[in-house]
C-alpha positions in Angstrom: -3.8 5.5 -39.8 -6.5 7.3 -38.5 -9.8 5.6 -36.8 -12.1 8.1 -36.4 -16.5 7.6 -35.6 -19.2 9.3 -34.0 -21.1 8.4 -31.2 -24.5 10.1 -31.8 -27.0 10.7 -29.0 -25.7 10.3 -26.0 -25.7 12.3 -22.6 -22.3 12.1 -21.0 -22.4 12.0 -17.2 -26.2 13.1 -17.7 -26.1 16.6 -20.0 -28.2 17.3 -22.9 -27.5 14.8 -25.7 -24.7 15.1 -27.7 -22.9 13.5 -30.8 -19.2 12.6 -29.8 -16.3 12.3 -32.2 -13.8 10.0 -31.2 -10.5 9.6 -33.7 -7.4 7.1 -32.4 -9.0 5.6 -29.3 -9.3 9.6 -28.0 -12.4 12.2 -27.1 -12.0 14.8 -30.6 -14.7 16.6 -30.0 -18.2 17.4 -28.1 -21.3 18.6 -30.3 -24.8 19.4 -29.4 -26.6 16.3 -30.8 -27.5 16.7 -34.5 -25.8 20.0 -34.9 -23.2 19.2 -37.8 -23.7 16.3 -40.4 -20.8 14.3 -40.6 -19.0 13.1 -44.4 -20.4 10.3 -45.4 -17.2 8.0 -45.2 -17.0 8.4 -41.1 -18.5 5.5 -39.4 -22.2 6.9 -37.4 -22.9 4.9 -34.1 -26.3 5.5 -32.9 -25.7 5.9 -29.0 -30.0 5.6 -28.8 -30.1 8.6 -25.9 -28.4 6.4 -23.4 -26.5 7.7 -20.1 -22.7 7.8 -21.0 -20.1 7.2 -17.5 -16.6 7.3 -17.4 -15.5 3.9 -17.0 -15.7 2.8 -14.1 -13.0 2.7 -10.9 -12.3 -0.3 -8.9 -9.1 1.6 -6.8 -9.5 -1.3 -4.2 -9.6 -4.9 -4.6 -8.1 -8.8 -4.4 -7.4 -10.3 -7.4 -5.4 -13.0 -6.4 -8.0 -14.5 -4.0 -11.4 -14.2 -5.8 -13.7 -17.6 -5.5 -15.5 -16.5 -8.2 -16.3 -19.5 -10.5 -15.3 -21.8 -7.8 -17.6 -24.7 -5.5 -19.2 -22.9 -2.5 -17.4 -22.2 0.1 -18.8 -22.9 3.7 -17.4 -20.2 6.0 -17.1 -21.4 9.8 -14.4 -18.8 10.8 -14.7 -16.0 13.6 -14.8 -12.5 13.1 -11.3 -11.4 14.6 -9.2 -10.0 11.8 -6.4 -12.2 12.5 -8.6 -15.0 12.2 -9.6 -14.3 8.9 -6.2 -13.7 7.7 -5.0 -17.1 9.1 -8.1 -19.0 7.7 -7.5 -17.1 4.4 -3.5 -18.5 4.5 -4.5 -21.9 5.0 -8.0 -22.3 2.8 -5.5 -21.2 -0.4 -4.1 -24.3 -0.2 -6.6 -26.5 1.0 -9.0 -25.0 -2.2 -6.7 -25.3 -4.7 -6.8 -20.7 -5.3 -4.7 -20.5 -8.4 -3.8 -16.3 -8.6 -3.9 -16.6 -12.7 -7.2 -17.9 -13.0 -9.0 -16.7 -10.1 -7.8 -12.9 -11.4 -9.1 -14.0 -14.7 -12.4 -14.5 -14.0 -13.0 -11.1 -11.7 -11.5 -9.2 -14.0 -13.8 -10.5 -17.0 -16.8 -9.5 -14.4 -15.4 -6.1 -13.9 -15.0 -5.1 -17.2 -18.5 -6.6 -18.6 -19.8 -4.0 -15.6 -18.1 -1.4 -17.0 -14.9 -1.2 -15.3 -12.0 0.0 -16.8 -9.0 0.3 -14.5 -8.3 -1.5 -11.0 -6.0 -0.9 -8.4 -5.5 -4.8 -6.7 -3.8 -5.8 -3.4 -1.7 -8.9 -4.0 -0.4 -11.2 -1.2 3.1 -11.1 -0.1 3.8 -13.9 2.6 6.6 -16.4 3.5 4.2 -19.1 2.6 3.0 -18.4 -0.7 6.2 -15.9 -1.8 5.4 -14.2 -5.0 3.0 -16.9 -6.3 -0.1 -14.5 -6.1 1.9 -11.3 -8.1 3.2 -13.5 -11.1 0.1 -15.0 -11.0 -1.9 -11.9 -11.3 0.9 -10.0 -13.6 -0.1 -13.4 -15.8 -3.0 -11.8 -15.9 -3.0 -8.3 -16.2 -0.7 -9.4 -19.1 -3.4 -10.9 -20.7 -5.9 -8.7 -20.6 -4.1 -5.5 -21.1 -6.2 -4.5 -24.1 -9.4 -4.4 -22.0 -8.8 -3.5 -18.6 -5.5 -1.3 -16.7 -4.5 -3.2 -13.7 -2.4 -1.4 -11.1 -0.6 -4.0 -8.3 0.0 -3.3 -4.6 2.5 -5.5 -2.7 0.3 -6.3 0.3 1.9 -8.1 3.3 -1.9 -9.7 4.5 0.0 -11.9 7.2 1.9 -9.3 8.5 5.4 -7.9 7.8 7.5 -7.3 10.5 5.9 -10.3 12.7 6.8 -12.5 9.7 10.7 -12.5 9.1 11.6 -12.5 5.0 8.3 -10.5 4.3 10.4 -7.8 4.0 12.9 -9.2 1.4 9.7 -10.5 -0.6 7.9 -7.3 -0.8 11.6 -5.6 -2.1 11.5 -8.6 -4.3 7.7 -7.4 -5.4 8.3 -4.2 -6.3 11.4 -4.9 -8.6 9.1 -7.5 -10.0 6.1 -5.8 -10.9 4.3 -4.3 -8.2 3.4 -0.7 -8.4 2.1 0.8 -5.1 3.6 -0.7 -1.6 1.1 -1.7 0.6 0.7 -2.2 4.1 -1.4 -3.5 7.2 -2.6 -2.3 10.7 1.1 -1.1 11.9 -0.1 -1.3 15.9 -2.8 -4.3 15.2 -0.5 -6.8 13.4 2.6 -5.4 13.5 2.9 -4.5 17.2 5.2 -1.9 16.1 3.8 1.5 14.1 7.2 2.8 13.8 9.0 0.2 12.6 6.2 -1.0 10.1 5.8 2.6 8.6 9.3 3.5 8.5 9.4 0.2 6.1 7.4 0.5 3.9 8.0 4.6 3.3 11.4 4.0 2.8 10.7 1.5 0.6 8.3 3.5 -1.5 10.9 6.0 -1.4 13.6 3.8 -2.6 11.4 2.4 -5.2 9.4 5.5 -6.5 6.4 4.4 -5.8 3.0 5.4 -3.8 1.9 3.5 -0.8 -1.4 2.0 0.2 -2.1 1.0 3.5 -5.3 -1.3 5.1 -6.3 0.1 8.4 -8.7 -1.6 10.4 -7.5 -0.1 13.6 -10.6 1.4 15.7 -10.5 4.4 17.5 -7.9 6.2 19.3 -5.5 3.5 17.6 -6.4 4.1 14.1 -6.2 8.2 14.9 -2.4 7.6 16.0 -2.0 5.2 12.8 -3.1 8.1 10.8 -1.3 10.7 12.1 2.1 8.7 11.8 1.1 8.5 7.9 0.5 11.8 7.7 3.4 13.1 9.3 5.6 10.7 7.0 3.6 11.8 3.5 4.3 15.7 4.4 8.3 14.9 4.9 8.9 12.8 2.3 6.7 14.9 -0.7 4.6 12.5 -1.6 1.3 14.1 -1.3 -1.7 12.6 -3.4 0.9 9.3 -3.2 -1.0 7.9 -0.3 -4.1 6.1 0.5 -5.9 5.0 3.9 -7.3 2.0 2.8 -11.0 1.5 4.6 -10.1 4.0 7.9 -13.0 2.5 9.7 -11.0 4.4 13.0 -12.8 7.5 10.8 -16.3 6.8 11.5 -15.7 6.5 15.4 -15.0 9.9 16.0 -17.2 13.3 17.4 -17.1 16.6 15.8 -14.2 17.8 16.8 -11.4 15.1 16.4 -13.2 14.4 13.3 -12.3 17.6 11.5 -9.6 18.2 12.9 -8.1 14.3 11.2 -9.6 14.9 8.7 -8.0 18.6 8.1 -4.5 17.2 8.5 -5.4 14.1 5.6 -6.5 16.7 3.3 -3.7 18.9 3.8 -1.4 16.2 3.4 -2.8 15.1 0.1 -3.1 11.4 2.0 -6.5 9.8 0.1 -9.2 7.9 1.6 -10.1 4.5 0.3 -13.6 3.5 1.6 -16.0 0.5 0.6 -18.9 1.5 2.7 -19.0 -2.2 4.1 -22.5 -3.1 6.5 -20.4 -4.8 9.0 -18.3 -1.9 9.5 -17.7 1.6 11.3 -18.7 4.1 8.4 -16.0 7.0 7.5 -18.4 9.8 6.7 -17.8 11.1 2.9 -19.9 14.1 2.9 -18.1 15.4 6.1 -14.8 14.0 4.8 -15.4 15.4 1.4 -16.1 18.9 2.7 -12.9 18.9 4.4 -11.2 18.4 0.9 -10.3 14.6 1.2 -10.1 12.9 -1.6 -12.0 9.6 -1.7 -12.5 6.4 -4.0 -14.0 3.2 -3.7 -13.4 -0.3 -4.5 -14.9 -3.8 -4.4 -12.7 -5.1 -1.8 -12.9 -8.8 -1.2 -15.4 -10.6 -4.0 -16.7 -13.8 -3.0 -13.9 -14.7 -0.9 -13.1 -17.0 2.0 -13.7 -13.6 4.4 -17.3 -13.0 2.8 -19.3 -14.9 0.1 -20.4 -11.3 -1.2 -19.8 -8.7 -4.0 -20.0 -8.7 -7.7 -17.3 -6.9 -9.0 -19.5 -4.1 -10.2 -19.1 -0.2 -9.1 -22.1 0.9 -9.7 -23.6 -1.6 -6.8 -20.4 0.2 -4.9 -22.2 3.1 -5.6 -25.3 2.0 -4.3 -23.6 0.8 -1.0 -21.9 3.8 -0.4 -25.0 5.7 -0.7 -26.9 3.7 1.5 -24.3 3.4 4.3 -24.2 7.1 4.4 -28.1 7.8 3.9 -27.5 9.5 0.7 -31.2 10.0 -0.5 -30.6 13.0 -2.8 -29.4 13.0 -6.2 -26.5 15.3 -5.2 -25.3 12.7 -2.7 -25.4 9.8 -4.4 -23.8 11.4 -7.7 -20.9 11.9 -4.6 -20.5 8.4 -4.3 -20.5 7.6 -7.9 -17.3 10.2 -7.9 -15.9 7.7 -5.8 -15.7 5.0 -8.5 -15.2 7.1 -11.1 -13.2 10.4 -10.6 -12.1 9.9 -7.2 -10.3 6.4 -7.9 -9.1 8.1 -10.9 -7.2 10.6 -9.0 -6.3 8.3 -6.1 -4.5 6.3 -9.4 -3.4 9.4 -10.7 -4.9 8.2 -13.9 -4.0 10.4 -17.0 -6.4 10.9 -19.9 -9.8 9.7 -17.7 -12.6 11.9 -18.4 -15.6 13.1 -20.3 -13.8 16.0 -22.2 -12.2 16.6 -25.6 -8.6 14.9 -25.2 -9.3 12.2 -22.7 -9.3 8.8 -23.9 -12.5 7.3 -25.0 -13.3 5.0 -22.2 -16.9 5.1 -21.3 -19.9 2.8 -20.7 -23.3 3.6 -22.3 -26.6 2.6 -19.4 -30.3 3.1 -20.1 -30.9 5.3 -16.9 -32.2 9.2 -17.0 -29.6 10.3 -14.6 -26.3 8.7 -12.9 -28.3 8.6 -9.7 -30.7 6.6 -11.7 -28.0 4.4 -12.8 -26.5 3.9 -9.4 -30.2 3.4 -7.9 -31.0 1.0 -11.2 -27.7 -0.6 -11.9 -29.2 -1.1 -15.3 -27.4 -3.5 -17.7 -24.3 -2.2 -19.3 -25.5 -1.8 -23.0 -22.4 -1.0 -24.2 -18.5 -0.6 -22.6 -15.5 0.8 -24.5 -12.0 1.3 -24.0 -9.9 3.6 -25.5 -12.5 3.8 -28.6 -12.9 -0.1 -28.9 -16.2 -2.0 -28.0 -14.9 -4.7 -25.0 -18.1 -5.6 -23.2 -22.0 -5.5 -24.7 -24.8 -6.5 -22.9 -23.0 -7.7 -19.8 -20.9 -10.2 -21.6 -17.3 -9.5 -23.1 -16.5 -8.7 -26.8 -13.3 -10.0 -26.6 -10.8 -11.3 -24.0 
């Protein structure tokens, strides 16, 4: 049976208004605004003028580990990365972090902001096993009607230092897990050889794309990269891998720069940055020019790393913009791409879009432009998926 309305007065992605016809959870058609009346038995919404978005892209975050909704936690730990992962290991059990519910409550955040698909890193250790996948499978289960959730297999603790990881993350991807993930081959590993040829034989074995955090700096993070791209150009999987944050990317002159960033672009390897205060900044606009293709993502929210983030992309926006001193509307509609188009193409998202034939996933703002919104972060008035109202006023329809 067919469910067919019309979304009257809107401005998708900031054009003139228009009246949008939307039949089986799809984009029909496009129309000027008030250029063809409609039978009277089709359903009218009144979209009031508002700004419509795609929804919204989360292509990087933690589910599993979220405090959201949980006591305050007082963080005492150092800044060294292996500190943090340590800490992180231990505080799961000493808080009580259950991966079901925890998941739960940051994705009902995301999608009352507007988000509609999320690409989430899930622990794989000896310690915990699998508990943080089923527990966030649990969830993606139960929200599948509002939100698509896309799992990485992440080995935070390390892989090869950490005998079994490997069997778990094989375990993983049989399980559920759709991307393979990795972590700082030379920095936690020790060994960029053996950690890479891992997990691209795995993804090979498996089908599926890879995703690596790289925190390396420098000259260290340059040879991390290169290995990557080297193995994405042998193996045919171009546009199947992401560089998860790359700070190494926002340490280097002119020169090395481009010529990095050349080789990632002809590769088809993505970039995955956050645009994090504390960190080295990979330059999108240069990165950009060179033809990488970029998204965003929340990261950690409210974790035992960092007490910050909110689970909305449009503050991503605005922290993208900012770390790279986008003042012009031009430069910060760049970094909305990054949570909207650009994480859809790093998920290789079919039907996402503003044009006839995509699926009607959208979120309605009161802002003039989308660098209005992204400056604003104005309440989400409406969010849909697939043609059905999920969020309203910053509070779900349904879960």
């Amino acid at each position: 049976m067919s469910t067919e309305f019309v979304l009257i007065n809107v401005r998708p992605n900031g054009a003139a208004a228009k009246d949008v016809v939307i039949r089986d959870g799809r984009i029909a058609e496009i129309l000027p605004y008030g250029s063809r009346p409609f039978a009277a038995e089709i359903r009218v919404v009144d979209g009031e003028g508002l700004l419509m978005l795609p929804g919204l892209v989360d292509a990087h975050t933690h589910l599993d580990k979220t405090l959201l909704g949980m006591p305050w936690y007082r963080n005492d730990v150092g800044l060294e990365l292996i500190d943090l992962i340590e800490n992180e290991r231990r505080m799961k059990r000493e808080l009580g972090i259950d991966p079901a519910r925890q998941s739960a409550a940051q994705i009902e955040r995301s999608v009352a902001n507007g988000t509609s698909h999320i690409r989430t890193h899930v622990d794989i250790d000896t310690e915990y096993g699998l508990a943080g996948l089923e527990g966030v499978l649990a969830s993606r289960y139960r929200y599948r009607d509002i939100v698509d959730i896309e799992i990485v297999a992440f080995p935070q603790s390390g892989m090869l230092i950490r005998p079994g990881t490997v069997d778990l993350m094989e375990q993983a991807t049989r399980a559920g897990a759709d991307v393979v993930g990795g972590l700082d081959p030379s920095g936690v590993d020790r060994d960029p050889k053996g950690h890479l040829d891992t997990i691209f034989a795995m993804a090979e074995r498996h089908g599926k794309p890879v995703d690596i955090h790289l925190h390396e700096p420098d000259a260290l993070g340059v040879f991390a990269i290169e290995l990557i791209v080297e193995r994405t150009k042998a193996l045919g999987m171009a546009d199947r891998v992401t560089v998860s944050h790359g700070f190494c990317l926002g340490m280097l002159a002119d020169r090395p720069l481009a010529r990095l960033g050349g080789m990632m672009a002809e590769a088809g390897v993505h970039l995955m940055t956050k645009g994090g205060a504390a960190s080295p900044r990979p330059p999108v606009l240069d990165l950009s020019d060179m033809g990488v293709k970029i998204c965003s993502g929340s990261d950690g929210v409210r974790d035992t790393w960092q007490p910050f983030g909110n689970a909305d992309m449009l503050d991503r926006a605005a922290i993208v913009s900012q770390r790279n001193d986008f003042i012009n509307d031009v430069h910060i509609e760049l970094a909305l791409s990054l949570c909207t188009y650009g994480g859809a193409r790093t998920m290789a998202l079919q039907g996402y879009g503003l044009e006839p034939g995509c699926d009607a996933t959208f979120l309605l703002v009161r802002a003039e432009t989308p660098a209005d919104a992204v400056a604003s972060r104005p309440a989400r008035r409406s969010v849909y998926r697939k043609g059905i109202p999920v969020a309203k006023d910053g509070a779900l329809v349904a879960a």
